[in-house]
C-alpha positions in Angstrom: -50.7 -9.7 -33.4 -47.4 -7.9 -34.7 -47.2 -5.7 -32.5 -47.8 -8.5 -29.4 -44.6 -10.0 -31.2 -42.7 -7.1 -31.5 -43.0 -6.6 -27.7 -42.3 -10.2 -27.0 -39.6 -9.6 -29.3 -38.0 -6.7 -27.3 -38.9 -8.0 -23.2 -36.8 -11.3 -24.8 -33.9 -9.0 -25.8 -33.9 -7.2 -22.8 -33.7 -10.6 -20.8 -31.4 -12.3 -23.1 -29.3 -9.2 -23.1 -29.4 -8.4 -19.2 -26.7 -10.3 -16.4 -29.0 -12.5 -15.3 -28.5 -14.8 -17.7 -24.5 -14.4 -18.8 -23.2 -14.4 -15.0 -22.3 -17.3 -12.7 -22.1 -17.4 -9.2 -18.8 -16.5 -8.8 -20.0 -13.5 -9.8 -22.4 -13.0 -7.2 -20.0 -14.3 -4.5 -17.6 -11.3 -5.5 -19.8 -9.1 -5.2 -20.8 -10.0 -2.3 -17.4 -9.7 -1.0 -17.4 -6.3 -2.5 -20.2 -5.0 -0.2 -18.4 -6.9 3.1 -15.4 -4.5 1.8 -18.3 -1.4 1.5 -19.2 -2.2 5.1 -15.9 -2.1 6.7 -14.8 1.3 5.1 -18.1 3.2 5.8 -18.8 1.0 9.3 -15.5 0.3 10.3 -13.3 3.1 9.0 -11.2 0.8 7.4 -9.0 3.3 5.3 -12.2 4.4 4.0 -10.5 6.6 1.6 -9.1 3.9 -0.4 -10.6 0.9 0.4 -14.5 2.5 -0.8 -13.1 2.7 -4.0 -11.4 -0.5 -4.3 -14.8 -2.1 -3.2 -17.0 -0.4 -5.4 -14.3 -1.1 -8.8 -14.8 -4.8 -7.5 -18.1 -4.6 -7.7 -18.2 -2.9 -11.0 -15.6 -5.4 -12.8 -17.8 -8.4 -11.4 -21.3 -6.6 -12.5 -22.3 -9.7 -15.5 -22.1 -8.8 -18.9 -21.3 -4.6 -17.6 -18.0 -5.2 -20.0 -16.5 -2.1 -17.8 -13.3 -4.2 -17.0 -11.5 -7.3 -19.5 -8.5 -9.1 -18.2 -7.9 -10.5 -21.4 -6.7 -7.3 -22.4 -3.9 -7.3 -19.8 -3.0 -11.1 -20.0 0.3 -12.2 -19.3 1.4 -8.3 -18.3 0.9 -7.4 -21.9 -1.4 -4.3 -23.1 -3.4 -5.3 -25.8 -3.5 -1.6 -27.3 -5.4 -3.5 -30.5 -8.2 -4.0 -28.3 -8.4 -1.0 -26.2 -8.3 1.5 -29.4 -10.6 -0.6 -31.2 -13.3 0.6 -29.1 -14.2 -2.7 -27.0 -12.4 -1.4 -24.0 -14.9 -0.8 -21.0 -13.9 2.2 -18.6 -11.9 0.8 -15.9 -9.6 -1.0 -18.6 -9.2 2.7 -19.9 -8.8 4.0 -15.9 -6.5 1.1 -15.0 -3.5 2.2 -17.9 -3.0 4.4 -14.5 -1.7 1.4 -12.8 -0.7 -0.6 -15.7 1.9 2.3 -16.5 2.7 2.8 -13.0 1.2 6.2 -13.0 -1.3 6.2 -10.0 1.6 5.1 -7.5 4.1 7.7 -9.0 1.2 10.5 -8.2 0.6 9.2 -4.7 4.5 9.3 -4.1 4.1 13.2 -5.1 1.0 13.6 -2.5 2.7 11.7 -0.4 6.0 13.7 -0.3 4.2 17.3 -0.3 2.4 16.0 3.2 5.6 14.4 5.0 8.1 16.8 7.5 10.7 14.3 7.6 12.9 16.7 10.0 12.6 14.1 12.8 14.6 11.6 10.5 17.0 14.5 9.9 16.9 15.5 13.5 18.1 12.1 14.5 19.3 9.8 11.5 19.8 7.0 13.3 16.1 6.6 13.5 16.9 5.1 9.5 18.1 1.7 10.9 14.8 1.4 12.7 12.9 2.3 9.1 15.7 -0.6 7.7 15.0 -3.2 10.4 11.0 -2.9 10.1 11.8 -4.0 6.2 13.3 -7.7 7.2 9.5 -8.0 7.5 9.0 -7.6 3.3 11.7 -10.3 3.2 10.8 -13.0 5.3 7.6 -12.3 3.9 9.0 -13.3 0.9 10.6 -16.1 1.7 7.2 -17.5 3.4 5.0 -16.7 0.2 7.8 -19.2 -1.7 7.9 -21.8 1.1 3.9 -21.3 1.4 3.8 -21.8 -2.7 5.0 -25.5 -2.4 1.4 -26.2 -1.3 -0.8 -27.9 -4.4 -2.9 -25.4 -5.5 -0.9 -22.1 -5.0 2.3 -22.0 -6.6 3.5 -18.6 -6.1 6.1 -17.7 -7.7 9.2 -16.1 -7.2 7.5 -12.8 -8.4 4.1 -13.6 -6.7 6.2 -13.9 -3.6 7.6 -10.5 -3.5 4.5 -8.8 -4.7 3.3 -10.3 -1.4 6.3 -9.5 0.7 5.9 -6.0 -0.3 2.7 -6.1 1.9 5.0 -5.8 4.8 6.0 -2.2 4.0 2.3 -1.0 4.8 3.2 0.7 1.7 -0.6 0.5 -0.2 1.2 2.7 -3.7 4.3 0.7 -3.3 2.5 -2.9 -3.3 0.5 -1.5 -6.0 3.7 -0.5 -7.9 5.5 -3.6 -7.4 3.0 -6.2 -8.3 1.9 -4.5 -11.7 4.9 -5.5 -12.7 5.5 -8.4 -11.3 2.2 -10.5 -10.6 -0.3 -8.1 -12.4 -3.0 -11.4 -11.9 -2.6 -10.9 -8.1 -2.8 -6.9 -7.7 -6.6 -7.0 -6.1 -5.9 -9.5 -3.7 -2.7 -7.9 -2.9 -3.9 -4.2 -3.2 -6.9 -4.8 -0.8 -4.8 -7.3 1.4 -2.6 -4.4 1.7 -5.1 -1.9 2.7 -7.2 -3.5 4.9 -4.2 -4.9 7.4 -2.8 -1.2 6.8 -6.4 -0.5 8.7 -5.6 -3.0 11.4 -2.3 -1.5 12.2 -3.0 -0.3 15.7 -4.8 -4.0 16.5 -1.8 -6.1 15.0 0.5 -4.0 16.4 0.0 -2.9 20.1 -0.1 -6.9 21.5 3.5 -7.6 19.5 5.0 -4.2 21.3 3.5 -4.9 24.6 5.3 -8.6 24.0 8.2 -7.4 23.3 9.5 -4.4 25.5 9.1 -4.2 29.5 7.2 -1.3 31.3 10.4 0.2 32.1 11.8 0.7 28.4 8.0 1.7 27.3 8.3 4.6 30.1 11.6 5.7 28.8 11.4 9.5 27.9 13.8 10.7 25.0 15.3 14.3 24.7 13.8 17.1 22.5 14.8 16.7 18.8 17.2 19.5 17.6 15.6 22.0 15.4 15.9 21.5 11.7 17.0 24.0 9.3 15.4 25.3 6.0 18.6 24.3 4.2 18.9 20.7 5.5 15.1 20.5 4.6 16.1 21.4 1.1 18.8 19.4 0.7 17.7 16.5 2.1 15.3 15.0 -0.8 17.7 16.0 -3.3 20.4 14.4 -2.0 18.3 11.1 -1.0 16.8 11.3 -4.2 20.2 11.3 -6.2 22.2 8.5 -3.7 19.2 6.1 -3.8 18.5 6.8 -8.0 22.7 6.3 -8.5 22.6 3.2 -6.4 19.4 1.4 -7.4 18.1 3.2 -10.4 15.1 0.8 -10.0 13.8 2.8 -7.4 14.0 6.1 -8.8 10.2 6.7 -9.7 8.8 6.1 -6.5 11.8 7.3 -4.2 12.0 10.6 -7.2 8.1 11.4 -6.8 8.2 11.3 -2.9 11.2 13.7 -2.7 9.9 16.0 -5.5 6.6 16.0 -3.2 8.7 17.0 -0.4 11.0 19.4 -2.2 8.3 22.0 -3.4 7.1 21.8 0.0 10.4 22.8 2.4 11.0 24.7 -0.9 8.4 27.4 0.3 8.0 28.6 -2.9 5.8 26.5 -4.4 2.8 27.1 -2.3 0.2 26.2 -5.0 1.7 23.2 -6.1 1.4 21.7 -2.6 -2.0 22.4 -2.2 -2.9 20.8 -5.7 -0.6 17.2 -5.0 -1.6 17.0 -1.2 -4.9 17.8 -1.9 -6.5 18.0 -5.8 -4.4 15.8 -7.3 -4.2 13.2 -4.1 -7.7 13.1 -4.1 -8.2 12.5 -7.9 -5.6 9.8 -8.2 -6.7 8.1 -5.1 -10.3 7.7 -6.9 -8.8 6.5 -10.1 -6.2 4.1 -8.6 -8.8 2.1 -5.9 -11.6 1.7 -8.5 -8.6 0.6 -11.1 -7.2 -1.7 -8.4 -10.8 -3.0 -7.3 -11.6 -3.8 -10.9 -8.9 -6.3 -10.8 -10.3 -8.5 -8.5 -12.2 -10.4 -10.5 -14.0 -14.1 -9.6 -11.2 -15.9 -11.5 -8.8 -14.1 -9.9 -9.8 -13.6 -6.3 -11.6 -17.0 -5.8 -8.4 -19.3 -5.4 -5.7 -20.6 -3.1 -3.7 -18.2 -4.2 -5.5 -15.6 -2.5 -5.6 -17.1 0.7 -2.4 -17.6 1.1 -2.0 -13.6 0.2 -4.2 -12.9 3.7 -2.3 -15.2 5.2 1.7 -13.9 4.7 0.1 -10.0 4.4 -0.4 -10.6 8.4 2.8 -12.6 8.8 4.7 -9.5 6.4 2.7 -6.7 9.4 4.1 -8.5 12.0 7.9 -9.7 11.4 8.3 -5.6 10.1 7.0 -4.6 14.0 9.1 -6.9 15.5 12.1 -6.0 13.3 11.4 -2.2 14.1 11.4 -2.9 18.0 14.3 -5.3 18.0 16.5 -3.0 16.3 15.0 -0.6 18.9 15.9 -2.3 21.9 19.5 -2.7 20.8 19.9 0.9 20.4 18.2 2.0 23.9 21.0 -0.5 25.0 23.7 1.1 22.9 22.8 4.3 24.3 22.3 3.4 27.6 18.5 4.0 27.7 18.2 7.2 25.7 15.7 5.5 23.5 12.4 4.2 23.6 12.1 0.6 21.4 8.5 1.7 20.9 9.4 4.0 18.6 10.8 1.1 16.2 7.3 -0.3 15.8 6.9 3.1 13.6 9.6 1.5 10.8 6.7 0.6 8.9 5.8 3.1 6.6 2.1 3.5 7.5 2.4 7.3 7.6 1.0 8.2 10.6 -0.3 6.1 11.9 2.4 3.8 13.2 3.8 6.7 14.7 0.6 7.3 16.4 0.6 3.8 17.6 3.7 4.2 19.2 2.3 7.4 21.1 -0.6 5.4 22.4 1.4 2.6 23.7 4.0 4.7 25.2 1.4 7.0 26.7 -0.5 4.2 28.9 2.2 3.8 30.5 3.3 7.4 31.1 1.1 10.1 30.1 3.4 12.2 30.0 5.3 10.5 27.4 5.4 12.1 23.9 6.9 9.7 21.5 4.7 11.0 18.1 7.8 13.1 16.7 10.7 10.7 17.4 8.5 8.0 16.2 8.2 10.1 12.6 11.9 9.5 12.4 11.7 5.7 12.1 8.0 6.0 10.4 9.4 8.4 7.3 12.4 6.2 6.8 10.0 2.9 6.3 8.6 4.8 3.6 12.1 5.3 2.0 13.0 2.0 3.2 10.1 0.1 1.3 10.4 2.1 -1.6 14.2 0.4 -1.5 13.2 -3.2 -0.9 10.5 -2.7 -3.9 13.5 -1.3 -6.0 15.5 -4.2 -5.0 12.7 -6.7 -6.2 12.0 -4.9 -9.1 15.5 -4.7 -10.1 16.7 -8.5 -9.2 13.1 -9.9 -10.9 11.9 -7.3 -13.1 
């Protein structure tokens, strides 16, 4: 008989103990969305690399009574390092310190840097004001998140609103970056927001550029770029990296990481190091920063108004940055009396390539023998500088 107890004993335990019984269904909801998320990056291909991860740290955090991730460690933007040396820290609390510290962004920015030839921005630097006038889309972004925040229920703040705005950059690391230290409580839905829209480029896009030029400035056919030399190559992310630092020392992480990346790559010198941050170390931090991320998104968190209104401006912040990348494009192909192709504008946001890819499609239906790609990197490299400014600015004025 004692031992029929002591085995009632333990199977009660192990049910007592197990998540059946300590979860709710918000629990079950998330994960749910966590495996719609899993779908759409192996199915769908949307930015698979990142969004897997995310999904699967969602899934994780929301596991019931797993422990792997606790908010209340990292309420109010604080770090409880009581808690977290004490033991009771799960291992995505340990894994998202990354973010928390603005780590995993700062990495990216390195990765980012060592892959990008920005000699079509140097080439032709007016291609910057296209990479400027794609960012109005962070900032009435921003000023739609605090309209939209009147509503009962959502309330976004003046923070909240340009962790959201930031969306528009198509910047996933600079969102991320931003909104840990703004709105840490909304970095899942804004992080996978983010992401997934960055996926759906091409599809939000191409209708807004066929809208808004006519078949005879999408056939227009621009002139070779000049050829770049070393020593511009060199000089260029120092000197970027020092105006933009002296100016808004705010930005100086993100702006100082991407340059660096790009530095020991023109540097030619430094061939090791470029193959560990473009590939090793991008890699690695890419892992670490979506499962982090992922783990944030948590029922109480996700479940809400708040979130909704997040899809909502991340598609409005998409499409004001395209059509302030083709507007400021159309005035210069009339400034220059045709000699450029408002297409390429559409590549201001700094999804690196692909906008720029998107504006080769476009421009190719018309004329297949159009090639746009490299002009297009002009405008596409400057968004990343450009929303790496706007979250400087934010960060600066709110921080």
């Amino acid at each position: 008989m004692d031992f029929l107890n002591t085995i009632k004993d333990i199977l009660v335990g192990l049910v007592n103990d197990s998540g059946f019984l300590s979860g709710d269904w918000k629990n079950y909801v998330m994960i749910g969305l966590s495996l719609v998320l899993v779908y759409l990056a192996i199915v769908k291909k949307f930015e698979p690399l990142l969004l897997l991860p995310i999904a699967f740290g969602m899934m994780l955090s929301n596991l019931p009574g797993a422990g792997l991730y606790n908010a209340q460690f990292f309420a109010e933007g604080h770090i409880d390092w009581a808690a977290i040396g004490s033991g009771d820290a799960g291992l995505l609390d340990i894994l998202y310190l990354g973010v928390k510290l603005g780590i995993y962004p700062c990495l990216i920015f390195v990765g980012i840097g060592a892959m990008t030839d920005f000699s079509s921005l140097i080439a032709n630097p007016k291609s910057l004001l296209m990479g400027a006038g794609a960012q109005v889309g962070i900032f009435v972004a921003f000023a739609g998140a605090l309209l939209l925040g009147q509503i009962p229920g959502i309330g976004f703040t003046m923070n909240d609103a340009a962790s959201i705005g930031i969306i528009g950059g198509a910047d996933g690391p600079t969102a991320i970056f931003v909104t840990r230290l703004l709105s840490p409580e909304l970095l899942g839905p804004i992080a996978i927001a983010a992401y997934s829209y960055m996926a759906l480029i091409p599809a939000i896009q191409k209708p807004i550029m066929r809208l808004l030029t006519t078949k005879k400035e999408r056939r227009i056919k621009m002139s070779v770029l000049r050829p770049v030399s070393k020593t511009e190559k060199i000089i260029f992310p120092i000197m970027v990296t020092i105006l933009i630092a002296l100016f808004l020392p705010s930005a100086a992480p993100l702006i100082g990481c991407l340059m660096f990346g790009n530095l020991i790559k023109e540097s030619g010198v430094c061939e090791r190091l470029v193959k560990t941050a473009s590939n090793e170390l991008m890699n690695i931090v890419t892992i670490f920063l979506g499962l982090s991320v992922g783990a944030t998104a948590t029922a109480d968190n996700f479940l809400t108004l708040k979130t909704l209104g997040i899809v909502a401006m991340g598609v409005v912040a998409f499409a004001i940055g395209t059509m302030g990348g083709l507007l400021v494009g159309k005035l210069m192909c009339v400034l220059t009396g045709g000699k450029i192709n408002p297409l390429i504008g559409s590549a201001g946001v700094s999804a690196v390539p692909m906008a720029a890819r998107v504006s080769q499609a476009v421009g190719s239906e018309e004329d297949p023998s159009n090639f746009l790609l490299m002009h297009a990197m002009g405008p596409n490299v400057a968004g990343v500088i450009g929303s790496a400014v706007a979250a400087g600015v934010f960060i600066s004025v709110l921080g």
